[in-house]
C-alpha positions in Angstrom: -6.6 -69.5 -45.7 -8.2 -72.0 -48.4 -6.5 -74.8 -46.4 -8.5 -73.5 -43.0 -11.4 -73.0 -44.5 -11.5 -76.8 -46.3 -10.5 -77.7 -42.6 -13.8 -76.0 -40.9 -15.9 -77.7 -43.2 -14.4 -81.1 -42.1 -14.8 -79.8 -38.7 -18.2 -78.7 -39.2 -19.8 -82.2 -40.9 -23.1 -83.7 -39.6 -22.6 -85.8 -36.7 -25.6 -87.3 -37.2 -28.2 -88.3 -39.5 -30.7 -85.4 -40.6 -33.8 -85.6 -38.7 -35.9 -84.9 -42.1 -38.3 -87.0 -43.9 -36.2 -89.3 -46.7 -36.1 -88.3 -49.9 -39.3 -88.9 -52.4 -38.9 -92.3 -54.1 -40.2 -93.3 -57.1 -43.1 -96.0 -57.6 -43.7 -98.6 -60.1 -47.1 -97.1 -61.8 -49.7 -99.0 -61.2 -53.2 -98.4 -63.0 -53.9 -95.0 -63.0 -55.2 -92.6 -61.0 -57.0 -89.5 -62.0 -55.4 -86.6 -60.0 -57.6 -83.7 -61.5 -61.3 -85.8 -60.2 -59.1 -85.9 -57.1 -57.8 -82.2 -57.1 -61.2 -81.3 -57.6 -62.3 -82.9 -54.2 -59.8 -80.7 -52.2 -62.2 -78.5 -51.2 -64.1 -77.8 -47.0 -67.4 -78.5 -48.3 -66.5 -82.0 -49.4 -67.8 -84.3 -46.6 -64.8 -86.8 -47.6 -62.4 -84.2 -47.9 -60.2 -85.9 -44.8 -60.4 -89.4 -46.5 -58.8 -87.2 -49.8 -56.4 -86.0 -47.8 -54.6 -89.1 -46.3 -55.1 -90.4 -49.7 -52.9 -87.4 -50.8 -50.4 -87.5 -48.3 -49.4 -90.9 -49.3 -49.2 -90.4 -53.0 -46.8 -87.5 -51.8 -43.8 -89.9 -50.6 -43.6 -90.7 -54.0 -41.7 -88.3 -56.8 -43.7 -89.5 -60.4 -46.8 -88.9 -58.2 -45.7 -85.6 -57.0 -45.1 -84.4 -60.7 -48.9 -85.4 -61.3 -50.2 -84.0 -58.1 -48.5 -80.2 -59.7 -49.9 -80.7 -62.8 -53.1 -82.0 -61.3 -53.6 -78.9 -59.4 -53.7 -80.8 -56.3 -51.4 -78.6 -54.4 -52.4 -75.4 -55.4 -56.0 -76.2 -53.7 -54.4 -77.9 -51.1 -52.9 -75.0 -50.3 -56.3 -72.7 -50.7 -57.4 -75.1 -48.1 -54.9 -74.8 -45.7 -55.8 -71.2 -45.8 -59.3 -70.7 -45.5 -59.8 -74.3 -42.9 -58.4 -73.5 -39.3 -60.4 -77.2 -38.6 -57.3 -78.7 -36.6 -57.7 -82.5 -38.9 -57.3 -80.5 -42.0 -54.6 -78.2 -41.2 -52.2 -81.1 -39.5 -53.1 -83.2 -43.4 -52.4 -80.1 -45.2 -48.9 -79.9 -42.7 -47.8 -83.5 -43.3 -48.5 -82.9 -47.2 -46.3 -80.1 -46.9 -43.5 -81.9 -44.9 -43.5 -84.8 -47.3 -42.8 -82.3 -50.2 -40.6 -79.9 -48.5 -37.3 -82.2 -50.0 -38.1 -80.8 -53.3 -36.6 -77.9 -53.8 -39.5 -77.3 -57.0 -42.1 -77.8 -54.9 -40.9 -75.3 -52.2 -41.0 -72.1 -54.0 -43.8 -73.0 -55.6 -46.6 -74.0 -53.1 -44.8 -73.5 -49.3 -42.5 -70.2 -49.9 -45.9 -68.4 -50.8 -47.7 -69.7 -47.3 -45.0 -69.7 -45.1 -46.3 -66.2 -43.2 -49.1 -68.2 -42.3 -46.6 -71.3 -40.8 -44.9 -68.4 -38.8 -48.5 -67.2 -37.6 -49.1 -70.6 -36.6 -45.3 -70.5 -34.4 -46.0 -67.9 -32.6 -49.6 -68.4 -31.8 -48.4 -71.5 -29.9 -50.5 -73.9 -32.0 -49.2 -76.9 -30.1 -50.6 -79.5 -32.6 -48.7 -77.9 -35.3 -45.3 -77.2 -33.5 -43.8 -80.8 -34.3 -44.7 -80.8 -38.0 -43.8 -76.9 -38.3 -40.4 -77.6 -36.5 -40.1 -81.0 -39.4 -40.5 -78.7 -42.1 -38.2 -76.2 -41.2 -35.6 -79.1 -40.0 -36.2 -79.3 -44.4 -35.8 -76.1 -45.1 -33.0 -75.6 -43.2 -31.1 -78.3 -44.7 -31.6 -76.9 -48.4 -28.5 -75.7 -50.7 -30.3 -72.0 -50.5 -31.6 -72.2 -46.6 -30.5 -68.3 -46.1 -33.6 -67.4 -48.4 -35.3 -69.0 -45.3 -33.7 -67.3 -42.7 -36.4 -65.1 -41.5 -38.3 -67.7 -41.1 -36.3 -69.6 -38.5 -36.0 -66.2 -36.3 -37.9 -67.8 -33.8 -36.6 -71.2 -32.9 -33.9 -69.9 -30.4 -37.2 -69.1 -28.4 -38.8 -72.2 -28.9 -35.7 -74.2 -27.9 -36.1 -71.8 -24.5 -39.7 -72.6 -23.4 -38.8 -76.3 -23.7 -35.4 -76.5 -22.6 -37.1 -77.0 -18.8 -38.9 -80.0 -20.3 -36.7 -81.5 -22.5 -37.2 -84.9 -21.4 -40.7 -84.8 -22.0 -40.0 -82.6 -25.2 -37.8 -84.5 -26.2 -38.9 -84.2 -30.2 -39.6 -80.4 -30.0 -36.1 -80.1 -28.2 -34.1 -82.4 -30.9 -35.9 -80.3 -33.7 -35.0 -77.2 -32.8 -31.2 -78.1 -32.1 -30.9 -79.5 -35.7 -32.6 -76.5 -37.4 -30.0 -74.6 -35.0 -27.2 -76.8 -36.0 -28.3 -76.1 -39.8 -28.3 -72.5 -39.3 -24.6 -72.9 -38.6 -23.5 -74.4 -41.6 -25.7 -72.1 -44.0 -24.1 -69.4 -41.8 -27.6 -68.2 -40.5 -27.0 -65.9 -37.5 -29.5 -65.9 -34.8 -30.2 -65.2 -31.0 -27.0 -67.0 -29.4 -27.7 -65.6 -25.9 -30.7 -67.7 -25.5 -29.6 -70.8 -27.2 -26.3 -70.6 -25.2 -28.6 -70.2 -21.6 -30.3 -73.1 -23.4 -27.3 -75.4 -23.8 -25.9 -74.4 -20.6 -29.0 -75.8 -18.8 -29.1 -79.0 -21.1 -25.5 -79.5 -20.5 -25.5 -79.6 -16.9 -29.0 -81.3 -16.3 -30.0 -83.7 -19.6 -28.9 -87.0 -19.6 -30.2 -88.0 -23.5 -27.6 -88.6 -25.0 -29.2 -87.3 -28.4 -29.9 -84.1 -27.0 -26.4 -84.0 -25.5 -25.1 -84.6 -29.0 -26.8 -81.7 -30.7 -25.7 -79.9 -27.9 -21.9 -80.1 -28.1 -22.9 -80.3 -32.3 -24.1 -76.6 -31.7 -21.5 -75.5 -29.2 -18.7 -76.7 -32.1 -20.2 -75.1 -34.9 -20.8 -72.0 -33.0 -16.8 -71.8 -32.0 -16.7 -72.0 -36.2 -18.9 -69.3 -37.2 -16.9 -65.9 -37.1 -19.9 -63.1 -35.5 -22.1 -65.9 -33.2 -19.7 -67.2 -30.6 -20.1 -64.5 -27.1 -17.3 -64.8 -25.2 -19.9 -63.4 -21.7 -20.8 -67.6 -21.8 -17.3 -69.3 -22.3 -16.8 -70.0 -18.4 -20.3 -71.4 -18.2 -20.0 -73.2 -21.2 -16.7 -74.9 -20.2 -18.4 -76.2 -16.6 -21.1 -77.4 -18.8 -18.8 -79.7 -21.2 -17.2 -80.9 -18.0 -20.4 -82.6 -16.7 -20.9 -84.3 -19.9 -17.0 -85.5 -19.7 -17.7 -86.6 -15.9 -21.0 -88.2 -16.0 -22.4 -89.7 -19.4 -21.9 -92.7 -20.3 -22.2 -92.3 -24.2 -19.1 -92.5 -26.3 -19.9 -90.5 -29.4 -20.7 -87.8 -26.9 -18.0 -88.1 -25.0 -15.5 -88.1 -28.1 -17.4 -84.5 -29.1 -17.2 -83.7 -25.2 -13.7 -83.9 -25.4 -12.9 -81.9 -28.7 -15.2 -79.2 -27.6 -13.6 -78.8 -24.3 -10.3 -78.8 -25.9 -11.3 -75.9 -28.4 -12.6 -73.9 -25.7 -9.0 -74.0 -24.2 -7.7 -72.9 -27.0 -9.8 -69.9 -26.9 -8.5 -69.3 -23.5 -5.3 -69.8 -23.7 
């Protein structure tokens, strides 16, 4: 049983690069800037409080900055801000600060575990402005070592995929987001809605011709077929007809080469 499971893990590898901001790098210190002066300008009444911000937000990319931006206080009013402002500027700052910090697994429980209620009001309101950056975060979340103590938090995105599975040429960056937060779920063992994300793939299967999307799409069928409790036999035959499309008509080899294995599982399953 140790050998099968060491073989599911093979199976169930990335095919692709994360869709995640990189990982904080450090910077050679230059003169010195005082965070506190600048933590102390995080705050609505401050005229230049946008200017601060996108200041901020690129000190964030970097990890020695980070560690003065904590001890600064900088986050903890950037996240008082984010709280009390619903001005649309601030709040999309406040989300690409959060983003940009969200690969520090520190930094998460200590600033975004505690707002995160207010990231899922902001889901399910429909904020449009926020979706991408809310759907970037989680793609972070998602990806950490501990991602099930986030798991209520991704109870929506088989939804989301839904509403813009119709558009997901257009979409195409909502669409791709909530596939790899998907695919994550599948390798933290997450389980979720698969009824709708299976209508979802069905439909992307048989009418999408990105190959990217196509990719996540078989990526999701295949780890699904791996997940003992997610996999609903009801969608097999669709599912199957779906797979053959790819195999007949794109033109893409790394999907093809998934096409193929997926297709070859599912007979299995049959047989």
């Amino acid at each position: 049983s140790s050998g099968t499971t060491q073989s599911t893990g093979e199976e169930r590898r990335e095919v692709e690069e994360p869709l995640q901001e990189p990982p904080p790098v450090k910077e050679p210190s230059k003169s010195a800037v005082d965070f506190t002066v600048l933590a102390s300008a995080v705050r609505f009444s401050n005229p230049q409080i946008t200017t601060v911000l996108r200041y901020l937000l690129e000190q964030s990319a970097f990890l020695e900055k980070q560690r003065l931006m904590d001890r600064s206080g900088c986050f903890t009013n950037i996240c008082v801000l984010f709280s009390e402002s619903s001005n649309t500027v601030i709040r999309v700052l406040c989300y690409k600060i959060f983003v940009s910090i969200s690969t520090n697994p520190a930094l998460v429980y200590r600033y975004l575990e505690p707002i995160l209620s207010e990231v899922d009001s902001d889901l399910s309101n429909g904020e449009s402005e926020y979706l991408p950056l809310i759907l970037s975060l989680y793609i972070n979340l998602s990806s950490m070592e501990d991602a099930k103590a986030f798991s209520y938090h991704f109870r929506t995105i088989p939804q989301i995929l839904s509403r813009f599975t119709h558009e997901a040429t257009e979409q195409s960056e909502i669409v791709l987001s909530a596939l790899k937060i998907l695919i994550n779920m599948t390798v933290a063992e997450i389980l979720f809605d698969t009824s709708l994300v299976f209508m979802s793939s069905i439909h992307l299967l048989h009418s999408c011709e990105s190959p990217a999307i196509l990719l996540r799409v078989l990526t999701l069928i295949r780890n699904i077929m791996d997940c003992e409790g997610l996999w609903e036999d009801v969608f097999e035959e669709e599912i199957v007809k779906g797979v053959g499309v790819v195999l007949t008509r794109c033109p893409d080899e790394q999907c093809l080469e998934l096409a193929n294995h997926v297709y070859q599982g599912l007979s299995v399953r049959k047989d």
